[in-house]
N, C-alpha and C positions, 0 to 999 in steps of 0.2 A: 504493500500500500504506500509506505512511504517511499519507494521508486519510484512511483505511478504520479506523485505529487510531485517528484523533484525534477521531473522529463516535462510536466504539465507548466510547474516555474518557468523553466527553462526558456521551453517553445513561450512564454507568454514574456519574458525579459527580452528574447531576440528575435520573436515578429516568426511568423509564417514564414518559409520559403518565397524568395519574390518569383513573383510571374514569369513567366520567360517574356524576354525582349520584344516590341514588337520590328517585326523587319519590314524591309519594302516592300515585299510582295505585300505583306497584312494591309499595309496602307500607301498601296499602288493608287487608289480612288481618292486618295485624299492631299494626293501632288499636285501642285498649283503651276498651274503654268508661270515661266521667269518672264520679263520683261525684255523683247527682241535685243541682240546686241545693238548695237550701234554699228554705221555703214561706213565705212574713210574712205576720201579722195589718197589716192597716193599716183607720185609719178617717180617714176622709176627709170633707173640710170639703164639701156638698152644692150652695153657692152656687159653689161655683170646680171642681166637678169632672162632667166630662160619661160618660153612656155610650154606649159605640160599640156598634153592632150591626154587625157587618159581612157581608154576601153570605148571607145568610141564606133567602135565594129558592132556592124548589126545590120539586117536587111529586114524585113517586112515579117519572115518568121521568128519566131522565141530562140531558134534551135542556133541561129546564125550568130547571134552573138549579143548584148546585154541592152543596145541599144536599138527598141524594135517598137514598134506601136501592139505587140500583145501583151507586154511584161511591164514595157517601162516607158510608156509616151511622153513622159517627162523628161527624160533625153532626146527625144525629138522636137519639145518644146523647146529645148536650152538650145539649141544649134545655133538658129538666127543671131543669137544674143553673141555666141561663141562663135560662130565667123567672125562677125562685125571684128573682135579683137583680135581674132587672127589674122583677121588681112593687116590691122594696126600695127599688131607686132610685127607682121611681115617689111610692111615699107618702113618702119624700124632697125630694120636687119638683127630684131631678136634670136635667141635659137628658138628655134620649135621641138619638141620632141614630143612623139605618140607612144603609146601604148595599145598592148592587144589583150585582151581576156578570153579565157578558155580557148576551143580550138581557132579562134580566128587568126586569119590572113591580112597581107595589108589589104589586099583588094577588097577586104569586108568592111575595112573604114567608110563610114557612112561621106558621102559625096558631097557634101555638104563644106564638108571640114575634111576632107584628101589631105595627104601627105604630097608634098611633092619629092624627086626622085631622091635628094638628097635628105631629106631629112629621116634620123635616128628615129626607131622604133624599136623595143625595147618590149620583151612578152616573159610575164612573170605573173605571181598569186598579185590578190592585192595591196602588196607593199611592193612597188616595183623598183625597189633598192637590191631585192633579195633575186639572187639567182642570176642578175644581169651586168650589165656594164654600165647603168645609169652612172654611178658616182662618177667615174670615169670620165664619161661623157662629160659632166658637167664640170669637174676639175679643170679638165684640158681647156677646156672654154673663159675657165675664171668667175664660173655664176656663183653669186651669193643669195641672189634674190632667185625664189620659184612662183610662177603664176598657176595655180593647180586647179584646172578645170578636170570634170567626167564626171564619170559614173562607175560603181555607184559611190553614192558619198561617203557612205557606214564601210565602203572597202576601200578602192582604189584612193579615192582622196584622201580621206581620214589615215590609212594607213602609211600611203608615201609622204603625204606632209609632217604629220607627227613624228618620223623614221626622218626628214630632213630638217627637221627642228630642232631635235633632240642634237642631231650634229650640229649645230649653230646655223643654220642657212634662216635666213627671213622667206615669210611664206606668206602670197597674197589669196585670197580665196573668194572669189566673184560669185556670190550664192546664187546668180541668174546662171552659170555656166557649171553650175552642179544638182546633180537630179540624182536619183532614187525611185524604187516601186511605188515608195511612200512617204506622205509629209513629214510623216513623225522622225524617221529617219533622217533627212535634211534638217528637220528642226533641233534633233541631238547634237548634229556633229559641227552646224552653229554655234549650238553651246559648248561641246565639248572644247573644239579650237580658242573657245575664246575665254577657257575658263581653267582647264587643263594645269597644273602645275609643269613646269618647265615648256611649256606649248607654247601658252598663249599670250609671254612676251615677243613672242617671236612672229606673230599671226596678224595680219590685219585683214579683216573683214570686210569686202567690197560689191561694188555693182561692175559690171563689164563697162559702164559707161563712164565709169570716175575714177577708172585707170589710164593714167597717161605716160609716154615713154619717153 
């Protein structure tokens, strides 16, 4: 009896057991949406700064490649916006450099946004640092600065920028020349860029049309 009293003391001196923690998942429905980052003008030096075309291959089926009106018509949405700056960085005499996803070819580069003969293309997961000769490329050239346009964002962008930030490189990100299956996903990797430890002094956040070279 007197055990049964001194376990009763006890538990009644130092509280019940606490609850277990709640986690995100528990209160996935009760995350507020943040307040948009902010948009910057930036102009950038043309000899030190390259642009990325990333996964841009895709024809009219899913099967062709990530950029296709059954998967992702929001990379077909972002083109126009994403010429426009290509042609700028072109008569800029920027570098350009592409990227390919899963089995695509150059010739599945959406026409839109073509490589021309000379320009680097570069086919790896979506951190296209890994497996290739991007760094290389960009070494030999002297970029510090990246322009990092595709698809999708939650891969190819997010993974190569983040992977060229970590190494010190400054990284521009024009949210009209980045698409995804889904809003939610573009709306992450806004945040994430711009909020990221070690990332996101490095990041500025733009429109295609308030970059200048």
């Amino acid at each position: 009896m007197r055990t049964r009293i001194a376990v009763i003391m006890l538990a009644l001196a130092f509280g019940a057991a606490p609850a277990a923690a709640q986690t995100v998942i528990d209160d996935w429905a009760k995350v507020k949406v943040p307040a948009p980052p902010e948009l910057k003008s930036v102009t950038l030096d043309p000899k030190t700064t390259a642009l990325l075309l990333l996964d841009f291959n895709g024809h009219d089926e899913a099967t062709s490649g990530p950029c296709n009106k059954a998967t992702r018509p929001r990379c077909l949405a972002s083109l126009p916006a994403v010429r426009k700056l290509l042609d700028k960085a072109r008569e800029r005499k920027v570098f350009v450099v592409y990227s390919l996803a899963g089995a695509g070819a150059p010739g599945d580069i959406r026409p839109e946004v073509a490589p021309k003969p000379d320009d680097p293309i570069v086919k790896s997961g979506p951190d296209k640092f890994l497996g290739t000769n991007l760094g290389e490329l960009l070494a030999k050239k002297g970029i510090t600065t990246l322009v990092v346009t595709g698809t999708s964002a939650e891969g190819a962008v997010l993974d190569t920028g983040t992977d060229a930030a970590l190494h010190g490189m400054n990284i521009v990100v024009p949210v009209d020349g980045v698409s995804s299956a889904e809003l939610y996903a573009e709306q992450y990797v806004a945040w994430h860029l711009t909020h990221a430890p070690g990332v996101s002094p490095k990041v500025a956040l733009t429109r295609t049309d308030l970059i200048e070279f």
